[in-house]
N, C-alpha and C positions, 0 to 999 in steps of 0.2 A: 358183518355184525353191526358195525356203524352203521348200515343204511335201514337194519330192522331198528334201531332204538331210535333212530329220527323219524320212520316211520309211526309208530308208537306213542311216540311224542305229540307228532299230527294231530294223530286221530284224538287223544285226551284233548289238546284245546281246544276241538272241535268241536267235541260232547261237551264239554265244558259249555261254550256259550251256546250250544243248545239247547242243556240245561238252564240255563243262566235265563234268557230267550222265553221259554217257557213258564217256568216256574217264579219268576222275577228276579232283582233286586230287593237285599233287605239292607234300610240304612237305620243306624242308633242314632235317634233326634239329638242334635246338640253333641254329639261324638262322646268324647270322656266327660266332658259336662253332662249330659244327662239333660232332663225336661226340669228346668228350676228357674226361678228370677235371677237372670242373670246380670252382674254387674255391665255389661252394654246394653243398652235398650235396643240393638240392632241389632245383637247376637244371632238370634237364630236367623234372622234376616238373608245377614250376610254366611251364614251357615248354607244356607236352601240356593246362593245364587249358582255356585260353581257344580251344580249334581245336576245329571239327566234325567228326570222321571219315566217314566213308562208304563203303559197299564200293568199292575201286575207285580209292580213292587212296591214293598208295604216299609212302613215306618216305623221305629219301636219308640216309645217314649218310657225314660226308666227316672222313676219317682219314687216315693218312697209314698205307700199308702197312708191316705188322712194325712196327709201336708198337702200335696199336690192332684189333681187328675186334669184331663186331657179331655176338652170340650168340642165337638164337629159343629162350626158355625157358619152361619151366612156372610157374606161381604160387605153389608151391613153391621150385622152385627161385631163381626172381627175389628173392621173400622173403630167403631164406637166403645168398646170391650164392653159391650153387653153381655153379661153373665147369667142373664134368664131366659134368653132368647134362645135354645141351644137344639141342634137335630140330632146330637148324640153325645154321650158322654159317660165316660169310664171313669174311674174311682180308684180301682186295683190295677196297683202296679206291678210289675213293667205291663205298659199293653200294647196290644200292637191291633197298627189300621192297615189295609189292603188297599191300597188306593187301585178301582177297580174302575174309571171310567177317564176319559181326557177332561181337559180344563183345569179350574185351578180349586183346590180345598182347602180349607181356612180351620187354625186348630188355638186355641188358647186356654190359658187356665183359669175355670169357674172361682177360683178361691178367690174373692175380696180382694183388690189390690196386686194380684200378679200379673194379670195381661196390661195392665197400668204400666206395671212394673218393666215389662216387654215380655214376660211368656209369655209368647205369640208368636205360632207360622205362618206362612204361609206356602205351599207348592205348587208348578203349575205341571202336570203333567199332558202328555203327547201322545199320541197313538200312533202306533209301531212295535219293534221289539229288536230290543239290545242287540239282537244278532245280525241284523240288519246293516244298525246303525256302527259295528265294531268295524276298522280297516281287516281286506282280505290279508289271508296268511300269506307271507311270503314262499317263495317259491323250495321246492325241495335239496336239499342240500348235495342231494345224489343226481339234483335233472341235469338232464343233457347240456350243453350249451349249444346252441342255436348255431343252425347250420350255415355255411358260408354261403351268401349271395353267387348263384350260377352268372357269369358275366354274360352280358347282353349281346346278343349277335351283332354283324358289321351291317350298319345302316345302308338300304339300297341306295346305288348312286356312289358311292366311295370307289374309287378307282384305287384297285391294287399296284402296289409299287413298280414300274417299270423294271422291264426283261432288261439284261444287256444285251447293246446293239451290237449285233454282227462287226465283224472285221471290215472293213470299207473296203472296196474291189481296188486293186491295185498295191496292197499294201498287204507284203510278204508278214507272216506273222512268223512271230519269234524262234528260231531252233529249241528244241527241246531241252530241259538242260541236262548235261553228261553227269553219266554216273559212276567217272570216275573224279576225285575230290579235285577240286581246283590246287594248281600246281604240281601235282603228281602224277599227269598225264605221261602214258609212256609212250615213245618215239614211235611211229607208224613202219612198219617193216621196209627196209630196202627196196624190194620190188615194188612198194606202192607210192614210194616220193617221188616226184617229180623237180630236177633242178629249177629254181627258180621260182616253185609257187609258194606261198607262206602258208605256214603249217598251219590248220583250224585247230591246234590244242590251247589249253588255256591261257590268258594273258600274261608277257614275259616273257614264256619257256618257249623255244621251237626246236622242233627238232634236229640231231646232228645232220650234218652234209653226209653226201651222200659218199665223200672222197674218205671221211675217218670211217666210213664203213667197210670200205674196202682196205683200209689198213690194216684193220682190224683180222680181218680173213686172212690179208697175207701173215702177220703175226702169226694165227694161227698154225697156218701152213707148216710155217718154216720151225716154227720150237717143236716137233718132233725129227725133224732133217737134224735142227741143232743136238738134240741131247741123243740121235743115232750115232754122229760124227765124236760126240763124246766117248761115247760106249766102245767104238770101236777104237778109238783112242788109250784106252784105258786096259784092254783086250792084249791090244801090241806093244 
């Protein structure tokens, strides 16, 4: 749902300044002032510096009829505030001019004493169109993030890390190690000791001799003879 209403969004400031583009810029001379003698003689001056003109957008100048109107003059004559010299001029207020070509147009007010006064424009406009000239939209709030850099294969000529080397001739390599736990190795059976060799079990422990083994049998042996010699002791 977020990603259709950002869509949406898009597309309106789009249309917007291709509207905008097209059909122009409309600006109110002098803002909330209006087209009047205003207490700066540089008013509208400094009004016209900070705005981009472009063919195609027009100007309104808001007056109040029979006090004021809004005279199109030469460069010449704007200079001088010649008030008879004039290539056009409105009377009825608010009016509005279309500034329809590049370069600069020159506007003051015919009445006696106002463009003296500083009612007086002037603009320079440019050729082009606002849509152009607007930063692109930023990118989409749903786009991808950009995919990770595939790493660079290994440069010819790099030599892969050495193999290990072989066992050197002559040199027994290690017994395997036992799978039974260190120190819990158990004695090798009787028939397979041999007196006097040292036992290969773990460090420490060696196996018994081979004489308590044979003790061990005779015990055996003989505690059934003992507890027969009981029995029948026990009998008589």
């Amino acid at each position: 749902m977020g990603g259709k209403i950002s869509m949406a969004a898009f597309f309106v400031v789009l249309a917007a300044n291709v509207l905008q583009s097209t059909y122009g810029a409309t600006y109110k001379v002098g803002g909330s002032t209006g087209w009047r003698v205003p207490t700066n003689i540089d008013f509208y001056e400094d009004w016209a510096d900070d705005k981009d003109f472009v063919v195609g957008d027009a100007l309104v100048f808001n007056f109040t009829t029979g006090k004021h109107n809004v005279a199109v003059v030469t460069e010449a004559a704007y200079e001088a505030c010649n008030t008879t010299d004039t290539i056009t001029i409105i009377c009825d207020g608010p009016a509005r001019i279309t500034l329809n070509r590049t370069g600069n147009f020159y506007f003051i007010c015919a009445v006696p004493g106002h463009c003296s006064g500083g009612q007086k424009l002037r603009v320079e406009v440019r050729n082009g169109n606002r849509h152009a000239a607007a930063p692109a939209p930023g990118p989409m709030p749903n786009s991808k993030p950009p995919s990770a850099a595939t790493p660079s294969p290994t440069p010819h000529g790099t030599s892969s890390p050495p193999r290990p080397s072989a066992t050197p001739r002559g040199t027994s390599s290690p017994p395997p190690p036992s799978a039974t736990p260190p120190g819990t190795s158990s004695p090798p059976p009787p028939s397979a000791a041999t007196p006097g060799t040292p036992s290969s079990t773990g460090r420490g422990t060696s196996s018994p001799p081979p004489e308590a083994n044979s003790a061990s049998l005779l015990v055996a042996t003989l505690y059934p003879i003992l507890y027969l010699s009981i029995a029948l002791v026990l009998l008589c």
